[in-house]
C-alpha positions as CSV (number, residue, x, y, z in Angstrom):
1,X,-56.2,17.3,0.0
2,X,-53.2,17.7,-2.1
3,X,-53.8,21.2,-1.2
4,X,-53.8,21.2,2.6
5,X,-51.0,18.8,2.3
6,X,-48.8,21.8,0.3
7,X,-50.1,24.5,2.9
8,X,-49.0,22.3,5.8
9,X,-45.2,21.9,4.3
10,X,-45.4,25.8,4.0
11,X,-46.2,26.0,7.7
12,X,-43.1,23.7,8.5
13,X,-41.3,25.9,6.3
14,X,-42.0,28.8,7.8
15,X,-41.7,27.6,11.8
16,X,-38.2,25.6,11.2
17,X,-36.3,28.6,9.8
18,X,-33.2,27.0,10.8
19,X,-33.5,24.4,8.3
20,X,-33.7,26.4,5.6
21,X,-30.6,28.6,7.0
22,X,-28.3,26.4,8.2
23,X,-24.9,26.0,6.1
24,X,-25.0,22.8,3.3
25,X,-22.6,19.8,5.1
26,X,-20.7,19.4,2.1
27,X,-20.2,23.6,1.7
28,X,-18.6,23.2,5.6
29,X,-16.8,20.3,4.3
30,X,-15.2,22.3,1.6
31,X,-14.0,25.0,3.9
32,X,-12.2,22.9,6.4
33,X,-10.5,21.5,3.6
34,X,-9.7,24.8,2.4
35,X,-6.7,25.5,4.4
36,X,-4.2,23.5,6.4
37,X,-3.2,25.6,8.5
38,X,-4.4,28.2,11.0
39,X,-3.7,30.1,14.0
40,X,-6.4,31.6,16.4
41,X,-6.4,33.2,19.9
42,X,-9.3,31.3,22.1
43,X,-11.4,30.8,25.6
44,X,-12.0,28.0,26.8
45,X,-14.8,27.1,29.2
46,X,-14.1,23.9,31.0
47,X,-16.5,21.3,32.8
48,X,-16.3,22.9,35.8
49,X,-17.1,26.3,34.8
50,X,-13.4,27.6,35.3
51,X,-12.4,29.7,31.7
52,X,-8.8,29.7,30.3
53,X,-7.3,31.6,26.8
54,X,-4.4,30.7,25.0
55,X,-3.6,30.6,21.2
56,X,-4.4,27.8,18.9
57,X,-2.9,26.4,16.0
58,X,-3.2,23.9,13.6
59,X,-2.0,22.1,10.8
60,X,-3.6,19.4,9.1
61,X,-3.8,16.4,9.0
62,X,-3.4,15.4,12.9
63,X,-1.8,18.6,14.1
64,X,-2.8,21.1,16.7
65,X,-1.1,22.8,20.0
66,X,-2.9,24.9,22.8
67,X,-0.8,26.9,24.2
68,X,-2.7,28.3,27.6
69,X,-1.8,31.7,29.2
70,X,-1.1,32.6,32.2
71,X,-1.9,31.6,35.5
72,X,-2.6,28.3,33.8
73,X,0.4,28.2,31.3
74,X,-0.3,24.6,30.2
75,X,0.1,23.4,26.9
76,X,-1.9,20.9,24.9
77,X,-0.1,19.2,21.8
78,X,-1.4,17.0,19.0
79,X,0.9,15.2,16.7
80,X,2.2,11.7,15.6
81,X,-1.3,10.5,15.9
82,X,-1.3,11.4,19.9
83,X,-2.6,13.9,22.1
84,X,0.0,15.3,24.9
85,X,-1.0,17.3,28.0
86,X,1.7,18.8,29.3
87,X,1.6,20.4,33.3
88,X,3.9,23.6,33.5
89,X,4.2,22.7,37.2
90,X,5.4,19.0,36.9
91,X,8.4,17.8,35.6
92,X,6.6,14.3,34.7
93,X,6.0,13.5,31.0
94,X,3.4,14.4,29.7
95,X,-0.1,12.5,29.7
96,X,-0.7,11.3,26.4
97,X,-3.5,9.7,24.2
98,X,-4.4,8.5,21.7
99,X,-5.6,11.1,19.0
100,X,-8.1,8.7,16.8
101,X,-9.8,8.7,19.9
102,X,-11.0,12.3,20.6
103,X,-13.8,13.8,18.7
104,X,-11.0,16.4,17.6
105,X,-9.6,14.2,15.3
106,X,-13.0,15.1,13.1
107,X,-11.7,18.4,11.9
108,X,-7.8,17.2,11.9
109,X,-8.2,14.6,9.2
110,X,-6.4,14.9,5.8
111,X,-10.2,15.0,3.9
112,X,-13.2,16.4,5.9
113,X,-16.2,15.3,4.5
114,X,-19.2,15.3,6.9
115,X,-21.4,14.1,4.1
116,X,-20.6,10.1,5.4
117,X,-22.8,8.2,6.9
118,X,-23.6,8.5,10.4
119,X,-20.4,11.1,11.1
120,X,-23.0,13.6,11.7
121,X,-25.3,13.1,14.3
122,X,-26.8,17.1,14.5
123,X,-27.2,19.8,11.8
124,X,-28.8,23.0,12.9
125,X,-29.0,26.7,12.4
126,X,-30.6,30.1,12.1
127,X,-29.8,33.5,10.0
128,X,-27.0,33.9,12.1
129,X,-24.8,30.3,12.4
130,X,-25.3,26.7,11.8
131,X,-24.2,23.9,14.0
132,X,-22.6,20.7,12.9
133,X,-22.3,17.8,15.9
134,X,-20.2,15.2,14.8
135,X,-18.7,11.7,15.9
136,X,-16.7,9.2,14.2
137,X,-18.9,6.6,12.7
138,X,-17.0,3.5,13.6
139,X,-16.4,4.3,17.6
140,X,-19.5,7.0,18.2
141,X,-18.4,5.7,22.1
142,X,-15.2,7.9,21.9
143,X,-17.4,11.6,22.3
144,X,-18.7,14.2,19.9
145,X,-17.6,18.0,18.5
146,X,-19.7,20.6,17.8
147,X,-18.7,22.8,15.6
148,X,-20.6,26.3,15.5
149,X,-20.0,28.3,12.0
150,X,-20.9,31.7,10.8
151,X,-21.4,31.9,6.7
152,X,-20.7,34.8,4.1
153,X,-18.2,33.9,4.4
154,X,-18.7,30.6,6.1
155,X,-15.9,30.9,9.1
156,X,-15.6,28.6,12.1
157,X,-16.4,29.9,15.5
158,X,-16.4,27.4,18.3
159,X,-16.6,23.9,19.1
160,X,-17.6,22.0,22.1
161,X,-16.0,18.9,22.4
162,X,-18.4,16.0,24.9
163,X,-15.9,13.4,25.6
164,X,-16.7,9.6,26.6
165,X,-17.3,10.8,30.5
166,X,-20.1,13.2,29.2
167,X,-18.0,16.4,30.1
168,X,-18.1,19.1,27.5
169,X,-15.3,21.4,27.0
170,X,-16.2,24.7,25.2
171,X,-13.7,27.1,22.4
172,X,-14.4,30.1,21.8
173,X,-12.2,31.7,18.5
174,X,-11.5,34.9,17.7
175,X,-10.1,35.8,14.5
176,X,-9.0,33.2,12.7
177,X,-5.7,33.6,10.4
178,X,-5.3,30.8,7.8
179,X,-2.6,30.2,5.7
180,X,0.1,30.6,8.1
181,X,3.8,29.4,8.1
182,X,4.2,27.3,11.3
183,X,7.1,25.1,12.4
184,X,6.8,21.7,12.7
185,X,8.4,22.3,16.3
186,X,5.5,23.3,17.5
187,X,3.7,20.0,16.8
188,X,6.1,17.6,18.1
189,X,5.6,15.9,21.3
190,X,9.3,14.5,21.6
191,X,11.0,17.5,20.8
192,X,8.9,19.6,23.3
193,X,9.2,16.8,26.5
194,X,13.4,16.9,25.5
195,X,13.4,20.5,26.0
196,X,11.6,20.4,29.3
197,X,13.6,18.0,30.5
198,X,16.8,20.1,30.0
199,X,15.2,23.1,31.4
């Protein structure tokens, strides 16, 4: 019995490969949290099957601007704990919300750690990349991220961000720089609705 029971968990072994590939959470953990800042160029593939590129950056904790080429030329901000959409063809302010309540706040906090309970609700992956879906534990309501990471070294890829309607938004990275001296300019909400305004 004991046996059969050993030959069986082989057989698993062997037909869940992604399992035994996929990237440790608490190795991911450690390399979101090895940098706070980072600039990328991206696509984005929205709901509706329309695809946009821009460049990204970040800073952590609770920073990040899209900045959308053209024809769209829109930008996206997050900072002071909001999230700012900001039409080039409108002079209205911006739309804002809350950031705590998008799934991108995940991978903006000060201390990453996917390892808590219930954060992560998906953890897959293959020879090639692992996937991490993850929520906020206390308001699972507000949408989920997946993140999608190559290892050796372990590198982040894309996301795909569901929000609370059930529409998925996907980002696609390319090389990702991190490291980089950006000014806090770029992550402020106020400053960038002032200069609008006097343009």
């Amino acid at each position: 019995m004991k046996r059969l029971a050993l030959c069986l968990a082989l057989w698993v072994a062997a037909a869940a490969p992604g399992l035994a590939d996929r990237i440790p959470l608490s190795r991911v953990s450690a390399y979101l949290n090895s940098f706070t800042t980072a600039q990328a160029d991206f696509t984005q593939v929205n709901a509706d099957g329309s695809i946009s590129t821009g460049r990204l950056s970040l800073q952590r904790p609770g920073r990040a601007r899209f900045e959308y080429d053209p024809p769209n030329e829109g930008l996206v901000i997050a900072g002071g704990g909001q999230v700012a959409i900001f039409d080039a063809k409108s002079n209205q302010p911006p739309e804002k919300y809350p950031l705590a309540k998008t799934p991108l706040s995940i991978i903006l906090q000060r201390n990453v750690d996917l390892t808590r309970a219930r954060m992560v609700v998906g953890h897959d992956g293959d020879a090639t990349s692992t996937r991490v879906v993850a929520q906020d534990p206390e308001h699972p309501e507000y949408g989920t991220i997946a993140l999608v990471f190559t290892g050796d070294p372990v590198e982040l890829r894309q996301w795909v961000i569901t929000d609370d309607t059930g529409q998925a938004t996907t980002v696609i990275l390319g090389e990702m720089k991190t490291g980089v001296d950006l000014s806090a300019r770029l992550f402020s909400i106020v400053q960038e609705t002032a200069a609008r305004i006097q343009d």
